[in-house]
C-alpha positions in Angstrom: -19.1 82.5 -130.9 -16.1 81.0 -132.6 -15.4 84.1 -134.1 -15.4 86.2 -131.5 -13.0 83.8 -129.6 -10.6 84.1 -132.0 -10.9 88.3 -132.0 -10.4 88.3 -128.4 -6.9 86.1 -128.3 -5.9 88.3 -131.3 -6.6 91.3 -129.7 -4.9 90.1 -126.2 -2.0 88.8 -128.3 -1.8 92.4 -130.0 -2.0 93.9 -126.7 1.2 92.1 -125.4 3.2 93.0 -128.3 2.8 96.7 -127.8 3.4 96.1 -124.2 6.7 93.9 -124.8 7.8 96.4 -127.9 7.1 100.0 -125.8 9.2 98.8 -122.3 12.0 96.6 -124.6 10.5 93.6 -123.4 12.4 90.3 -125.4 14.7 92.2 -127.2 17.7 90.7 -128.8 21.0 91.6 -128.5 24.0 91.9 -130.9 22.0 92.4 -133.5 23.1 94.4 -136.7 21.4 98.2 -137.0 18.3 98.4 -138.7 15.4 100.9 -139.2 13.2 101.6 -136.3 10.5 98.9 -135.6 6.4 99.5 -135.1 4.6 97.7 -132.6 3.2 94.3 -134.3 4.2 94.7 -137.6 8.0 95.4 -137.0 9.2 96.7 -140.0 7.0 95.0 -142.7 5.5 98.6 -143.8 9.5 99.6 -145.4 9.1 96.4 -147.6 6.7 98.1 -150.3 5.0 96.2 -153.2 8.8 96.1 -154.3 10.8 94.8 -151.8 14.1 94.2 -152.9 13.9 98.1 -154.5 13.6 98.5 -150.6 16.1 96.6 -149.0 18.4 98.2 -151.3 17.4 101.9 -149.8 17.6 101.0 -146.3 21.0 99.1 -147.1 22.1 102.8 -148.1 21.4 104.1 -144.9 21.7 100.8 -142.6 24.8 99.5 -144.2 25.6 95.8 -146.2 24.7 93.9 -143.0 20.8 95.1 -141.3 18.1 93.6 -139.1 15.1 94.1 -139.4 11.7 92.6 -137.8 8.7 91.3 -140.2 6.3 90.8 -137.9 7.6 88.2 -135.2 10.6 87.4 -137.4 13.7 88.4 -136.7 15.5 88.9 -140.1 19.2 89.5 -141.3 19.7 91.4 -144.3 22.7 90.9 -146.3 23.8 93.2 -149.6 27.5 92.8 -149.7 28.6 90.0 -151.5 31.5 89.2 -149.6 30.0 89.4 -146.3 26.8 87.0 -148.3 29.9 84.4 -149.4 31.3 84.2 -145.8 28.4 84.0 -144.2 26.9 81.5 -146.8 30.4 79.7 -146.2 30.0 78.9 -142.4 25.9 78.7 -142.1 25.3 76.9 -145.3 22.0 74.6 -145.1 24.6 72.1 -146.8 25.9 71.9 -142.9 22.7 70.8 -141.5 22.2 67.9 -139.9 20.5 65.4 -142.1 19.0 61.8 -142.2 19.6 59.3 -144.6 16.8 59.1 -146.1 17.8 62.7 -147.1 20.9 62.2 -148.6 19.5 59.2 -150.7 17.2 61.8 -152.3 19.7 64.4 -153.1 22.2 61.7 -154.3 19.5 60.1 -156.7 18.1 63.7 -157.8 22.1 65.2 -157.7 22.9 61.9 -160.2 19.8 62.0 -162.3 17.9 65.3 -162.3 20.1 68.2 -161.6 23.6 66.8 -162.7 25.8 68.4 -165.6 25.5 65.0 -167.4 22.2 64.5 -167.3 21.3 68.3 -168.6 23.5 67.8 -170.9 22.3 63.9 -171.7 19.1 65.8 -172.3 19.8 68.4 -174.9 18.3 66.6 -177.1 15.0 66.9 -175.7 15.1 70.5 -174.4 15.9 70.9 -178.4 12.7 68.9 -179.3 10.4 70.8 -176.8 11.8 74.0 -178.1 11.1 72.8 -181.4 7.5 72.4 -180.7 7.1 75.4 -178.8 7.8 77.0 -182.3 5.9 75.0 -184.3 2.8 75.6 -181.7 3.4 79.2 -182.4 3.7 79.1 -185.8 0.2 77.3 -186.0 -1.4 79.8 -183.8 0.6 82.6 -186.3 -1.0 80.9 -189.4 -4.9 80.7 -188.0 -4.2 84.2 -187.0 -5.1 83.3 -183.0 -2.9 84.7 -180.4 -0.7 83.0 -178.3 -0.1 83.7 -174.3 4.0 83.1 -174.3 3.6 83.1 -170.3 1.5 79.8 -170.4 3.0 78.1 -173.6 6.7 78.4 -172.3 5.1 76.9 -168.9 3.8 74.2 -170.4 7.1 73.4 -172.3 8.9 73.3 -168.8 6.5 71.4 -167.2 6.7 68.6 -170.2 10.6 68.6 -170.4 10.6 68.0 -166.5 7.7 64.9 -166.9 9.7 63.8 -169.9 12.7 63.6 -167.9 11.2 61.7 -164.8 8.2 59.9 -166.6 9.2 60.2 -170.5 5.9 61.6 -171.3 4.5 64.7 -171.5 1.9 65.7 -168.7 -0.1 68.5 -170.9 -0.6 68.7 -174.8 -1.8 72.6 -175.7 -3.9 70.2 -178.4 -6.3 68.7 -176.1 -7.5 68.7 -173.1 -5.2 65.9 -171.7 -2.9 66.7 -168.9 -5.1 69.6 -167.7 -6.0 68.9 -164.9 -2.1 68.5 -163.7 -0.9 72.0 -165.6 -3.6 73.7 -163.3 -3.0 72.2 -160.3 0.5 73.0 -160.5 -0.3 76.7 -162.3 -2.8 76.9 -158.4 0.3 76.0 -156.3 3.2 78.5 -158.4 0.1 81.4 -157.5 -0.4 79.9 -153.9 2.9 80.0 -153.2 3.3 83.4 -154.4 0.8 85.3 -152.3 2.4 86.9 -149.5 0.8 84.9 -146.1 0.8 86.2 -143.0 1.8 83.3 -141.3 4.8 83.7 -142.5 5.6 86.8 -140.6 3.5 85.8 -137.7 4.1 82.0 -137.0 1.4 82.5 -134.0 -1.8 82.3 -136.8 -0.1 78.8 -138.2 -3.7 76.8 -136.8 -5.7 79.4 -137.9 -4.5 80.0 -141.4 -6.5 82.7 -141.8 -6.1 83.2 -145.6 -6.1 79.5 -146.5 -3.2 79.5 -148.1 -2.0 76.4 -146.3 -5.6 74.5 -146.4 -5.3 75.4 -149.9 -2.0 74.2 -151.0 -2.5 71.0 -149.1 -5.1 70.3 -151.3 -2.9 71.1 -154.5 -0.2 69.1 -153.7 -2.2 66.1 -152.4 -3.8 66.2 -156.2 0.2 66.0 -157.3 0.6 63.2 -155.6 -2.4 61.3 -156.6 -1.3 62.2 -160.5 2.2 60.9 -159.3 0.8 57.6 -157.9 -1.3 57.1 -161.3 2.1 57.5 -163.3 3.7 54.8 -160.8 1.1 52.5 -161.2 1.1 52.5 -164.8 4.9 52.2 -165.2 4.7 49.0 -162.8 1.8 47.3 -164.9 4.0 47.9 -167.9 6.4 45.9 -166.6 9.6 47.4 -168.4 12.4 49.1 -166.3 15.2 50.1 -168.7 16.3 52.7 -166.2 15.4 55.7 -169.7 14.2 57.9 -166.8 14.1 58.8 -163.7 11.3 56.4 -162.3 12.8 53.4 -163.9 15.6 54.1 -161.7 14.0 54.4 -158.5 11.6 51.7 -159.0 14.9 49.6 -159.8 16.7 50.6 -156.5 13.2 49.6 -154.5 13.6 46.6 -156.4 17.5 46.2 -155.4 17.0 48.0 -151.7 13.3 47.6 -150.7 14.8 49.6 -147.7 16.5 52.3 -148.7 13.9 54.2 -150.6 10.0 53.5 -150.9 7.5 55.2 -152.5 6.5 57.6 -150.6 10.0 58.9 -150.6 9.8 58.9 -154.5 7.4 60.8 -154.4 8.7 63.5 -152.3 11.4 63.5 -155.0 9.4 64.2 -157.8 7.7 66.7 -155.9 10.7 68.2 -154.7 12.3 67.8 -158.5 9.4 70.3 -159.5 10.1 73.2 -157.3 13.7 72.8 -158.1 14.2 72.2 -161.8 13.6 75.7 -163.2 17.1 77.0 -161.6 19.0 73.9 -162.6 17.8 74.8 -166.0 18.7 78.2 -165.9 22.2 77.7 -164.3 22.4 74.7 -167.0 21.7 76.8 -169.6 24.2 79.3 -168.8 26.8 76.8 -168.8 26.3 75.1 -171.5 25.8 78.2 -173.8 22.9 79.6 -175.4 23.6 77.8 -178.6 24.4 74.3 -177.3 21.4 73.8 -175.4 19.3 75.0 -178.2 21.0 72.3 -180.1 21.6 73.7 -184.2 22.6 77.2 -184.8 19.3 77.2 -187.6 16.9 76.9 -184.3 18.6 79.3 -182.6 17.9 81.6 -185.7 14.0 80.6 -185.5 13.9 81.5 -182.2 15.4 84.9 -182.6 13.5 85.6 -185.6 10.5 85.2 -183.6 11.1 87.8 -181.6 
């Protein structure tokens, strides 16, 4: 009975669209040129299973500036890099309103995560994890067992990020310890990488009808948990010597019980993990291949393995 509910409202929702989209019903104005739009769908069927090859093609034809409709959401396209930087310049999320809460997050993570000091404070340990991603594939080398790159160079990143916030690593290829947190996270990364139709049609949100949400919910709430265990055994250690990341926010809810709590520490960490892998990146770039392997001799491991 449910079911057939739910086909009827979809089916009088669909019916509306084509209604709206055939007479010009709700449509926007001023809007940049873009390819013609279907009924329902919009444009989603020019994305492909390559999307920005895509893009790229109708740029040719629609110019550096296109709309273009995926499913209820009306999109802007941008290829030229000058018209990106200006626009980029005056729409900027940095422009946003925020609440305080907010920008006590991004100064704490700006100061203590993603800073050029502290990547380059922690050379030393992106030069130890590279280290033992060698030696791990040497081992495997030597008992003649193959090694999936993909999942040992995730593992290093996830251990250099919970070395930075927690000082300890969060999965050992060795044992079984930590596994439980490298698949949760491994679940969310392919979760968040499905394409979800709610996405391009905001109207099945409730419904989730692929479960993405329901399903993500329940891989980050198992984050969290992890993260709560990790609080709670810093805090019956007893020692805050502000080495990482948690030592300092557990001293500023010591300091400022009301600036920051633990919830909102949480949400850092959590937000630390989506963000970290381009404030690698752009710290790597920086700092130079070389330097941030630390020793030219590792560098010439590391190309020797390849």
């Amino acid at each position: 009975m449910a079911f057939m509910i739910i086909a009827s409202l979809l089916l009088s929702y669909m019916l509306i669209r084509v209604i709206f989209s055939l007479f010009g019903v709700g449509k926007q104005k001023n809007l940049p040129p873009g390819p013609t739009r279907l009924p329902i769908i919009g444009n989603l069927h020019l994305l492909g299973d390559q999307p920005h090859r895509s893009l790229a093609k109708l740029a040719e034809i629609h110019g550096p500036i296109m709309s273009l409709k995926l499913g209820q959401i009306t999109t802007l396209v941008i290829s030229s890099s000058t018209a990106a930087k200006e626009n980029h310049a005056r729409y900027s999320v940095a422009w946003l309103p925020v609440c305080t809460d907010w920008r006590t997050l991004r100064r704490i993570s700006n100061s203590n995560i993603f800073s050029n000091n502290s990547l380059e404070s922690n050379q030393h340990l992106r030069n130890q994890k590279v280290e033992e991603l060698i030696a791990y594939c040497r081992q495997a080398s030597l008992l003649n067992n193959h090694v999936d790159i993909g999942r040992a160079a995730f593992r290093t990143s996830l251990n250099l990020l919970s070395n930075t916030i927690f000082s300890k690593d969060l999965t050992d290829p060795y044992e079984d310890s930590g596994k439980e947190f490298k698949e949760v996270v491994g679940n969310i990364m392919v979760e968040a990488g499905k394409p979800n139709l709610v996405d391009f049609f905001p109207v099945l949100k409730k419904i989730d009808p692929q479960g993405i949400r329901r399903r993500l919910g329940r891989h980050f709430g198992k984050v969290l948990e992890i993260f709560e265990e990790l609080i709670e055994e810093r805090l019956r250690l007893g020692r805050l010597k502000q080495d990482d990341v948690l030592d300092v926010c557990l001293k500023i809810i010591q300091d400022s019980p009301t600036e920051i709590n633990r919830s909102h520490m949480k949400s850092l960490f959590l937000m630390s993990w989506a963000n970290w892998p381009m404030a690698q990146v752009a710290g790597l770039g920086k700092l130079g291949l070389e330097n941030c392997c630390g020793s030219s001799s590792l560098l010439d491991v590391c190309l020797g393995c390849c």
